[in-house]
DSSP file (Angstrom, degrees, kcal/mol; ACC not computed):
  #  RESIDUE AA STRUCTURE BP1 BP2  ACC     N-H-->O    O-->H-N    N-H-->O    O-->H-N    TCO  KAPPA ALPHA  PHI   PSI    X-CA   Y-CA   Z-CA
    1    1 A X    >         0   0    0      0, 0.0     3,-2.4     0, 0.0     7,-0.3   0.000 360.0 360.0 360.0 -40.6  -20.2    3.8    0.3
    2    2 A X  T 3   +     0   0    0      1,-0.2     3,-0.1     5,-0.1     6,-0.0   0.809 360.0  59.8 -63.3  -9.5  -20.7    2.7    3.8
    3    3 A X  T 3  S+     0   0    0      1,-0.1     2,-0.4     2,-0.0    -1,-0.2   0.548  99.3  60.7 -86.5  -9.9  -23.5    0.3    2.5
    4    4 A X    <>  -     0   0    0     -3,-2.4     4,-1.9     1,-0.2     5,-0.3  -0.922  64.2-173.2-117.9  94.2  -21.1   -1.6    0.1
    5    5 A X  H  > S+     0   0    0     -2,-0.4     4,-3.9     2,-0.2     3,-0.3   0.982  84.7  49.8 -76.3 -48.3  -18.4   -3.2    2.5
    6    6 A X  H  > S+     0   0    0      2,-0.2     4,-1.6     1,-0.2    -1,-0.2   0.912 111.7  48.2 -38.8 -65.0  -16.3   -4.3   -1.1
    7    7 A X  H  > S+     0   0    0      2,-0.2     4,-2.4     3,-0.2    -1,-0.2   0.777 112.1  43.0 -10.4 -62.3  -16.5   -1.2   -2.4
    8    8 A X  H  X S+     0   0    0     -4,-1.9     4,-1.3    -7,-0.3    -2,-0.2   0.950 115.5  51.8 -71.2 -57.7  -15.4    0.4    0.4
    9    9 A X  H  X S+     0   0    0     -4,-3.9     4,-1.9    -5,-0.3    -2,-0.2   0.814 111.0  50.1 -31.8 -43.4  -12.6   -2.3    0.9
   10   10 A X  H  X S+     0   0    0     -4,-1.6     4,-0.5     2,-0.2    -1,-0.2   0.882 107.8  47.9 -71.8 -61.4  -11.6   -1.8   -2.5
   11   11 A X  H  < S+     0   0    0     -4,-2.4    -2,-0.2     2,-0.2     4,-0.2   0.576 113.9  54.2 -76.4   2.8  -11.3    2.3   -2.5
   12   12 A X  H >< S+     0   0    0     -4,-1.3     3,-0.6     1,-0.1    -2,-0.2   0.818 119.3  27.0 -96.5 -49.2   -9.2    1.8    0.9
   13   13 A X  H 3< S+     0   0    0     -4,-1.9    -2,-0.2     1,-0.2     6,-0.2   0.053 102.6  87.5 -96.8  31.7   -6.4   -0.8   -0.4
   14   14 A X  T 3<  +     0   0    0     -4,-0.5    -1,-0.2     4,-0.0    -3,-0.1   0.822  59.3 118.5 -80.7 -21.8   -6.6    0.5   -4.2
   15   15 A X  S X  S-     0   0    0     -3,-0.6     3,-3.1    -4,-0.2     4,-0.4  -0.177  75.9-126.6 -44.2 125.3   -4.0    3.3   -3.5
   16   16 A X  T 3  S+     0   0    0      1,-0.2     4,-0.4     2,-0.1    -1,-0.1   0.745 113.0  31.0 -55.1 -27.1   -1.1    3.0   -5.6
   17   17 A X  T 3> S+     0   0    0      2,-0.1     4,-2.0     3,-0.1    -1,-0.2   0.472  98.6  84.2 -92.6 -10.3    0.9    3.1   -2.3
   18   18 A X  H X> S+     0   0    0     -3,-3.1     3,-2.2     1,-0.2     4,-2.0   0.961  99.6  37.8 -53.3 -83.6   -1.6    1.5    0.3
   19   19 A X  H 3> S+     0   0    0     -4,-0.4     4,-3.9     1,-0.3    -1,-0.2   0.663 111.6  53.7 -59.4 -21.3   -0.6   -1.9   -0.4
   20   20 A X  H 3> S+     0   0    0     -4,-0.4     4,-1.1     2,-0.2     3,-0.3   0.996 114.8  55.4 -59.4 -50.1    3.6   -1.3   -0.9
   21   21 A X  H <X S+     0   0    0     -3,-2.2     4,-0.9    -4,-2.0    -2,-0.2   0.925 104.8  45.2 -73.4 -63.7    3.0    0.4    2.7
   22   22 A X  H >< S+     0   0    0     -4,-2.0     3,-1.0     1,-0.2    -1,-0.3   0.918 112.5  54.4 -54.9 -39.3    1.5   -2.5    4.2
   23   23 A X  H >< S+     0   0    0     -4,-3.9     3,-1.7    -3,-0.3    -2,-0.3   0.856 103.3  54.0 -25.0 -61.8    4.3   -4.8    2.7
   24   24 A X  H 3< S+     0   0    0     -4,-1.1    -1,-0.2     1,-0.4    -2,-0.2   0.361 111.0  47.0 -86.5  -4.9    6.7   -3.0    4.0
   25   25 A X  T X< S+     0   0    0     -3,-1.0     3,-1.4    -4,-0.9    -1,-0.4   0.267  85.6  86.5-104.4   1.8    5.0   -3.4    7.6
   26   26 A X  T <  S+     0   0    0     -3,-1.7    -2,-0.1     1,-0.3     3,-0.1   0.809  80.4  54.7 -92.3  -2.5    4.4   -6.7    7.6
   27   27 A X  T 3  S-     0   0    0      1,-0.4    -1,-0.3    -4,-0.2     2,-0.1  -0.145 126.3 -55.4-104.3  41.7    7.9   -8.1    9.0
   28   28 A X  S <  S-     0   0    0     -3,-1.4    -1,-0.4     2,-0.0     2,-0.0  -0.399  81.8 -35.9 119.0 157.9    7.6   -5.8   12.1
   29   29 A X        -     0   0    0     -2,-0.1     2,-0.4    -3,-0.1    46,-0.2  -0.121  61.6-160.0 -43.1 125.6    7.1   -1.9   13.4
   30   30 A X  B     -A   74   0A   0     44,-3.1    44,-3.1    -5,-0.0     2,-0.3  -0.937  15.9-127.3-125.3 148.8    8.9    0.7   11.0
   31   31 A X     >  -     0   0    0     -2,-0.4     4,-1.9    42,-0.2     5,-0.4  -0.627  37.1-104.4 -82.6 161.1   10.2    4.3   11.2
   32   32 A X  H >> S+     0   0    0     40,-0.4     4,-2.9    -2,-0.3     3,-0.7   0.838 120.3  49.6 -22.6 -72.2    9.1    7.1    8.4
   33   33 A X  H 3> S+     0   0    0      1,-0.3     4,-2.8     2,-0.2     5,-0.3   0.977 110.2  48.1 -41.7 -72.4   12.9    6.7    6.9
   34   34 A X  H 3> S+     0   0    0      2,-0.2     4,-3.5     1,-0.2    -1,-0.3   0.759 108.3  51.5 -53.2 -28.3   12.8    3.3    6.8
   35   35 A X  H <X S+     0   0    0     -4,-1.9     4,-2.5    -3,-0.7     5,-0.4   0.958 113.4  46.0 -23.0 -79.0    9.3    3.0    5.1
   36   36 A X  H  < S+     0   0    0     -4,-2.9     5,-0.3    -5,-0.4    -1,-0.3   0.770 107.9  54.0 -68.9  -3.4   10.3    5.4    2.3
   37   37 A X  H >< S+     0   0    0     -4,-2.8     3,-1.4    -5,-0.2    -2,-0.2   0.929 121.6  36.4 -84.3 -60.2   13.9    3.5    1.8
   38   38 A X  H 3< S+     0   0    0     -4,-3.5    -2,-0.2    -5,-0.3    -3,-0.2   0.709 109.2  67.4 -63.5  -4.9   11.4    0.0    1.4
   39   39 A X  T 3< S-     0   0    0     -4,-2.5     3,-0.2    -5,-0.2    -1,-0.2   0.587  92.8-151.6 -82.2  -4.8    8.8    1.9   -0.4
   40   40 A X  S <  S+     0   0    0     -3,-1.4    -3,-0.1    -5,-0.4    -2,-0.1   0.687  76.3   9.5  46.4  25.4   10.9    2.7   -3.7
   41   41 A X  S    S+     0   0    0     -5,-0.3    -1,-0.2     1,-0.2    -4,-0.1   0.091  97.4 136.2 154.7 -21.3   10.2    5.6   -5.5
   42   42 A X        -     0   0    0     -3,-0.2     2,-0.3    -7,-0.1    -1,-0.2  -0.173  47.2-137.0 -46.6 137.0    7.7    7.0   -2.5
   43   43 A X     >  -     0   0    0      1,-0.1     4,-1.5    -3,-0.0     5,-0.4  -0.749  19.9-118.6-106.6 162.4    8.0   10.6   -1.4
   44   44 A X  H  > S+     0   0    0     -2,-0.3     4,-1.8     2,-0.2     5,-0.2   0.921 117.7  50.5 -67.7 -28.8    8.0   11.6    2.5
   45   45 A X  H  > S+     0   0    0      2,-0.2     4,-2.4     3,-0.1    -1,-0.2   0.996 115.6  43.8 -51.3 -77.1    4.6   13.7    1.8
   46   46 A X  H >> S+     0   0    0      2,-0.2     3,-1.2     1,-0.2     4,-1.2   0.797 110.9  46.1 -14.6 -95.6    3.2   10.7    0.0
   47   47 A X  H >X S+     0   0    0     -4,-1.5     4,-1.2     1,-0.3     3,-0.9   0.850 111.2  62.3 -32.2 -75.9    4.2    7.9    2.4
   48   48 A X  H 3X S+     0   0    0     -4,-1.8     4,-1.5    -5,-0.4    -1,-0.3   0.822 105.6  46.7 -29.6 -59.1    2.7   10.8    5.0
   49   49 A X  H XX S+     0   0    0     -4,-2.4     4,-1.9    -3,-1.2     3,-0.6   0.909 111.8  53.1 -42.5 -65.5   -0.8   10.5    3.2
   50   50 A X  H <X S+     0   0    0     -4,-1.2     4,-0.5    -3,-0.9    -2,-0.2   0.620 107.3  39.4 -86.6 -37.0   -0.8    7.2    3.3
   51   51 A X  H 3< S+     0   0    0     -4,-1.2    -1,-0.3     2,-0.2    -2,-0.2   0.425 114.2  60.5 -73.6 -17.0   -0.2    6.1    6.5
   52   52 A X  H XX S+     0   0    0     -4,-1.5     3,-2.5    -3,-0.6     4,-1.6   0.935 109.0  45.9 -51.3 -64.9   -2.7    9.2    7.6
   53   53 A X  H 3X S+     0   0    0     -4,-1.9     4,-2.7     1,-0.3    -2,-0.2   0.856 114.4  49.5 -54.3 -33.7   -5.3    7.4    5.4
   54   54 A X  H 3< S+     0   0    0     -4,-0.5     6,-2.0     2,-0.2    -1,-0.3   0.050 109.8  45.6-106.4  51.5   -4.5    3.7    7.0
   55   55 A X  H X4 S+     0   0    0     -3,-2.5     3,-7.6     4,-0.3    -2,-0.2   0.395 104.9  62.4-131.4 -67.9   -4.5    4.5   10.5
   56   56 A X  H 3< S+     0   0    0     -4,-1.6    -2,-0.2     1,-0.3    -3,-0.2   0.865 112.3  48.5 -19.2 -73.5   -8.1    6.6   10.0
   57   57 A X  T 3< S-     0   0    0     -4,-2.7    -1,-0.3    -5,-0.3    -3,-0.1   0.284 121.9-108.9-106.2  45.6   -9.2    3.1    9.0
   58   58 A X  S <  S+     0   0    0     -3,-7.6    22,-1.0     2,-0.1    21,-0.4   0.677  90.7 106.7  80.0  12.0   -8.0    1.1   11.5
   59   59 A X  S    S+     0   0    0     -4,-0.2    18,-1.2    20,-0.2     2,-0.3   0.812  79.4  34.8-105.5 -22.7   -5.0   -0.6    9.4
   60   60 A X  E     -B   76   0A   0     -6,-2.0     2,-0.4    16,-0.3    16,-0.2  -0.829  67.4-150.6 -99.7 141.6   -1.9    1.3   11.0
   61   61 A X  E     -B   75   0A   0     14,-1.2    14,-0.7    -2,-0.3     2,-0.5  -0.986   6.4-139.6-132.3 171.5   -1.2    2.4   14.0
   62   62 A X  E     -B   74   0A   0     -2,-0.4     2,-0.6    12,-0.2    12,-0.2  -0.833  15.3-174.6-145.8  89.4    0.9    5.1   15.2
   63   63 A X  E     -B   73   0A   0     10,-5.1    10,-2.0    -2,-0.5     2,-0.4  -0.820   3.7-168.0-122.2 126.5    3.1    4.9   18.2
   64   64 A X  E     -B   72   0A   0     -2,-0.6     2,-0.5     8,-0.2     8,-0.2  -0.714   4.0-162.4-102.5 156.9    4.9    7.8   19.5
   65   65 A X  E     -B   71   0A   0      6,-0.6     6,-0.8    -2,-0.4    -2,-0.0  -0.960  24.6-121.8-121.9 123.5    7.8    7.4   22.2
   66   66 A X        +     0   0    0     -2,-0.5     2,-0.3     4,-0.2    -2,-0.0  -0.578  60.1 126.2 -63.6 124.4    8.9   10.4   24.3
   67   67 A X        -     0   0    0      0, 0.0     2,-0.4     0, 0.0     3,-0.3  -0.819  64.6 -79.1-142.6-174.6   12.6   10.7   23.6
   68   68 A X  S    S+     0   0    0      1,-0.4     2,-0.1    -2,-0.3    -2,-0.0  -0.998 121.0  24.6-129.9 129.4   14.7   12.7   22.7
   69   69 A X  S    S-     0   0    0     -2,-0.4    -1,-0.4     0, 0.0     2,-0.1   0.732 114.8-107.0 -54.8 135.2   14.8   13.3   19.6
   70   70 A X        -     0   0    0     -3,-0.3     2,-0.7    -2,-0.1    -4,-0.2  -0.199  36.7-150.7   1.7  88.9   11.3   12.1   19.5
   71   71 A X  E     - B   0  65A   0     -6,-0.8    -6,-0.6    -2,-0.1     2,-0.2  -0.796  11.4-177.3 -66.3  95.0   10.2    8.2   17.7
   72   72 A X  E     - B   0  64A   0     -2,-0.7   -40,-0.4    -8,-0.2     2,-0.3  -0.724   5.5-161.4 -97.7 150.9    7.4    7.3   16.2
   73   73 A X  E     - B   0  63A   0    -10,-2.0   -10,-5.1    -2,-0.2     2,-0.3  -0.891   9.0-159.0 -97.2 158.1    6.4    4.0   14.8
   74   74 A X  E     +AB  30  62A   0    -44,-3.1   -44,-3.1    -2,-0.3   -12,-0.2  -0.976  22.3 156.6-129.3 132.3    4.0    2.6   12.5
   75   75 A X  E     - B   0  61A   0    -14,-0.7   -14,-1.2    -2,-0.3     2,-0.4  -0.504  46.8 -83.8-119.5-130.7    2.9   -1.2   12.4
   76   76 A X  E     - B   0  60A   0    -51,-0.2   -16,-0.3   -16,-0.2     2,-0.2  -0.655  37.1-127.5-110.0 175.3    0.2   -2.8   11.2
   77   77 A X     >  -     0   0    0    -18,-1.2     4,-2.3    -2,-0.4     5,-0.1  -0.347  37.3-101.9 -82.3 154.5   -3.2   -3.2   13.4
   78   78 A X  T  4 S+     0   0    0      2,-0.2   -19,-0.1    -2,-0.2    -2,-0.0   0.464 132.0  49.3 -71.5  -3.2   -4.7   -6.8   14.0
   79   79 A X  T >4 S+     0   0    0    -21,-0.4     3,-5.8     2,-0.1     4,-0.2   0.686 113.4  49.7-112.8 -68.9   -7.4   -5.7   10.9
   80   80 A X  G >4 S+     0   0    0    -22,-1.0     3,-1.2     1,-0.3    -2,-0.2   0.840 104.8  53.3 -65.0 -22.5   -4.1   -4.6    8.8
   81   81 A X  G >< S+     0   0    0     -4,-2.3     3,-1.1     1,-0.2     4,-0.4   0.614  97.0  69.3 -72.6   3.3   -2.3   -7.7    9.4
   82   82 A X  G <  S+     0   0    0     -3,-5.8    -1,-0.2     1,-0.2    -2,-0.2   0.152  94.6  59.4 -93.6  32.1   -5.7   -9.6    8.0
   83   83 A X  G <  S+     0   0    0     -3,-1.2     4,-0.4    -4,-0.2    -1,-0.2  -0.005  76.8  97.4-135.4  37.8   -4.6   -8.2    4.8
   84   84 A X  S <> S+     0   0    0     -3,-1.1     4,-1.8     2,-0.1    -2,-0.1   0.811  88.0  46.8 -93.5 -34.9   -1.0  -10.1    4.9
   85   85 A X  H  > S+     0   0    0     -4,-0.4     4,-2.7     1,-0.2     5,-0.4   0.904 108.1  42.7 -69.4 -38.4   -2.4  -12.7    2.8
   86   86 A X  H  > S+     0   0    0      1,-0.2     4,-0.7     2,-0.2    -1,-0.2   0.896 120.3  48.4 -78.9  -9.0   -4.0  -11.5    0.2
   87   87 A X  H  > S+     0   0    0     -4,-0.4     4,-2.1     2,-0.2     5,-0.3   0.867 112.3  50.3 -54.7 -51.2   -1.1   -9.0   -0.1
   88   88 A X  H  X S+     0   0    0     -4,-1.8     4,-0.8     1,-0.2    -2,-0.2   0.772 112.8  43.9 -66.5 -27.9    1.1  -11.7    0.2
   89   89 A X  H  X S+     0   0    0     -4,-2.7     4,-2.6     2,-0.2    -1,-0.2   0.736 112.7  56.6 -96.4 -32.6   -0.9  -13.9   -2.8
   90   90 A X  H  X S+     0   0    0     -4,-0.7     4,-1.0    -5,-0.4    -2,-0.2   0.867 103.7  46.2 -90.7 -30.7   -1.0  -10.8   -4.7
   91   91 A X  H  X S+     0   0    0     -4,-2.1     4,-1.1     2,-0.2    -2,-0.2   0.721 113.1  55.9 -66.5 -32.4    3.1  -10.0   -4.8
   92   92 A X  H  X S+     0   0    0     -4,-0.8     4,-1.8    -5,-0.3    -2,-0.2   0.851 109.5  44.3 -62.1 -47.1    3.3  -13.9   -5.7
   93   93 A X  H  < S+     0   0    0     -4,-2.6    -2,-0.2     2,-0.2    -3,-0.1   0.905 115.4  46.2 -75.1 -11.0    0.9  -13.3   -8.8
   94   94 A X  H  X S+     0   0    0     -4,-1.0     4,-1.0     1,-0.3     5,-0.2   0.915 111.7  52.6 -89.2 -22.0    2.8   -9.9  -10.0
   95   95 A X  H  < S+     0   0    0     -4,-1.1    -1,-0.3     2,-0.2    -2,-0.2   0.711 117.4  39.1 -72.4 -26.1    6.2  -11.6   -9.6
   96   96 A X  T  < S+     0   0    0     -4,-1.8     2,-1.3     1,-0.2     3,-0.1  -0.201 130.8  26.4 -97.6-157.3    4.9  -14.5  -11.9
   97   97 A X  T  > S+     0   0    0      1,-0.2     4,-2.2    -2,-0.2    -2,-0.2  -0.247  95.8  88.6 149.8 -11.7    3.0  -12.5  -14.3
   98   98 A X  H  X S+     0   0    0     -2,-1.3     4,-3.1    -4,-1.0     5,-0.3   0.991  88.8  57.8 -76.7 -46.1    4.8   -8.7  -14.3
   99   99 A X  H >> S+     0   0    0      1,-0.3     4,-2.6    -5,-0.2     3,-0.5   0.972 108.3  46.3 -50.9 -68.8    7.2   -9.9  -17.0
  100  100 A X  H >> S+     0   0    0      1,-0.2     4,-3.9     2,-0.2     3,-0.6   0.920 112.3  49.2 -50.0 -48.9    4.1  -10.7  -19.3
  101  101 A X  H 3< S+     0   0    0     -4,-2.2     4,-0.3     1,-0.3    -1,-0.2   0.737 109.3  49.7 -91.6  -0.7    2.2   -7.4  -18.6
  102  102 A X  H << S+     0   0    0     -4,-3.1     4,-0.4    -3,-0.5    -1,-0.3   0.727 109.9  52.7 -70.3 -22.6    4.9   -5.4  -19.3
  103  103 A X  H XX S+     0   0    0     -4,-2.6     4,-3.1    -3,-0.6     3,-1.8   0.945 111.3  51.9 -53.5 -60.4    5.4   -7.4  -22.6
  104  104 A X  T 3< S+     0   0    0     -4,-3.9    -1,-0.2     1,-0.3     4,-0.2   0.578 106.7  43.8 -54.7 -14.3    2.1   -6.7  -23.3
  105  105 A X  T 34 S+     0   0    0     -4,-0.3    -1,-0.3     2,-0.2    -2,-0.2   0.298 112.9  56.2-114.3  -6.2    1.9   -3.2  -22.9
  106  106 A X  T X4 S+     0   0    0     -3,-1.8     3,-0.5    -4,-0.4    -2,-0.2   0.843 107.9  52.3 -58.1 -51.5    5.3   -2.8  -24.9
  107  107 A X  T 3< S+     0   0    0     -4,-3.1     2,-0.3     1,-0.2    -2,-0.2   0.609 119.8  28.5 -63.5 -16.8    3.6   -4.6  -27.4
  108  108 A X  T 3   +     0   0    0     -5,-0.2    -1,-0.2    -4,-0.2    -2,-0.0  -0.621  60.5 156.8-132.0  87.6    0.5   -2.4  -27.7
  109  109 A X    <   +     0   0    0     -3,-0.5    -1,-0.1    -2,-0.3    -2,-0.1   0.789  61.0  70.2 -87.7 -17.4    1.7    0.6  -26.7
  110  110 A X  S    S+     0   0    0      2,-0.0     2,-0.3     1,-0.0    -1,-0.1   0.941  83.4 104.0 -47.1 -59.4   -1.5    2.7  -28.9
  111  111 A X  S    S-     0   0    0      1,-0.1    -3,-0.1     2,-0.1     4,-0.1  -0.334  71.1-127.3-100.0 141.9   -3.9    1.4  -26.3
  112  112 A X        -     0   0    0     -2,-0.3     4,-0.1     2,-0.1    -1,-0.1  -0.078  19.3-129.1 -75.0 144.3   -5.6    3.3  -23.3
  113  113 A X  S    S+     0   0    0      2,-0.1     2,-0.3     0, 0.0    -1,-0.1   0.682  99.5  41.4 -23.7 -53.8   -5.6    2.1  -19.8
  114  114 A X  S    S-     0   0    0      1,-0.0    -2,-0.1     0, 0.0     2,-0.1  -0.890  88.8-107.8-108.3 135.6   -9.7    2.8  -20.2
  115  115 A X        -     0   0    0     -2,-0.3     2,-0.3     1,-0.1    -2,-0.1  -0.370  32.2-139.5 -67.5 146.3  -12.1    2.1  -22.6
  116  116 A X        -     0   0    0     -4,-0.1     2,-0.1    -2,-0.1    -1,-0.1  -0.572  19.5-104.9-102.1 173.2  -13.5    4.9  -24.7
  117  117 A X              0   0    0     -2,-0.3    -1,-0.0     1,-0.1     0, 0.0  -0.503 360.0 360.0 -54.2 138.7  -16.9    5.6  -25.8
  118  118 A X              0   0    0     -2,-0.1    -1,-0.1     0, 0.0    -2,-0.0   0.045 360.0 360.0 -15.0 360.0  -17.9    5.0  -29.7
């Protein structure tokens, strides 16, 4: 994997949750709560995973504050905010275009996500 930098790019932001996660950072520093309240439908485990996965590669960081009771934040990294456009371009195309591939997938509802074999 490490020899294919697309690849690897690709299996990092493909997670159904990666990219809602990065959205949801991109106007500023969030707590956990607030994450999963913008996240929709995200569980705290989940959301937990996820932000594990994008701070291991350098797209979150992780900022604790001594208080009491205890804060962390998460925002984005100078490498996770180079992925604000094409996030941004890609939330443009699903807002033009969602209406249609849910039409479409009403309309054929028989056929698989993958192709099968012969």
């Amino acid at each position: 994997m490490a020899d294919c930098p697309a690849r690897t790019a690709i299996e990092v932001i493909a997670n159904k949750w990666t990219v809602v996660t990065l959205y949801a950072l991109a106007d500023g520093p969030k707590r956990h709560g607030e994450l999963v309240d913008l996240s929709g439908g995200i569980s705290r485990k989940v959301l937990t995973e996820t932000l594990r996965r994008l701070q291991r590669h350098g797209l979150v960081d992780r900022q604790r504050y001594a208080e009491a009771p205890p804060r962390v934040e998460y925002s984005l990294t100078a490498l996770g905010r180079t992925l604000q456009e094409p996030i941004t371009m890609l939330t443009a195309w699903a807002q033009e275009h969602g209406a249609a591939l849910a039409d479409f997938q009403e309309a054929a509802p028989d056929q698989k996500d993958s192709i099968s074999a012969p």
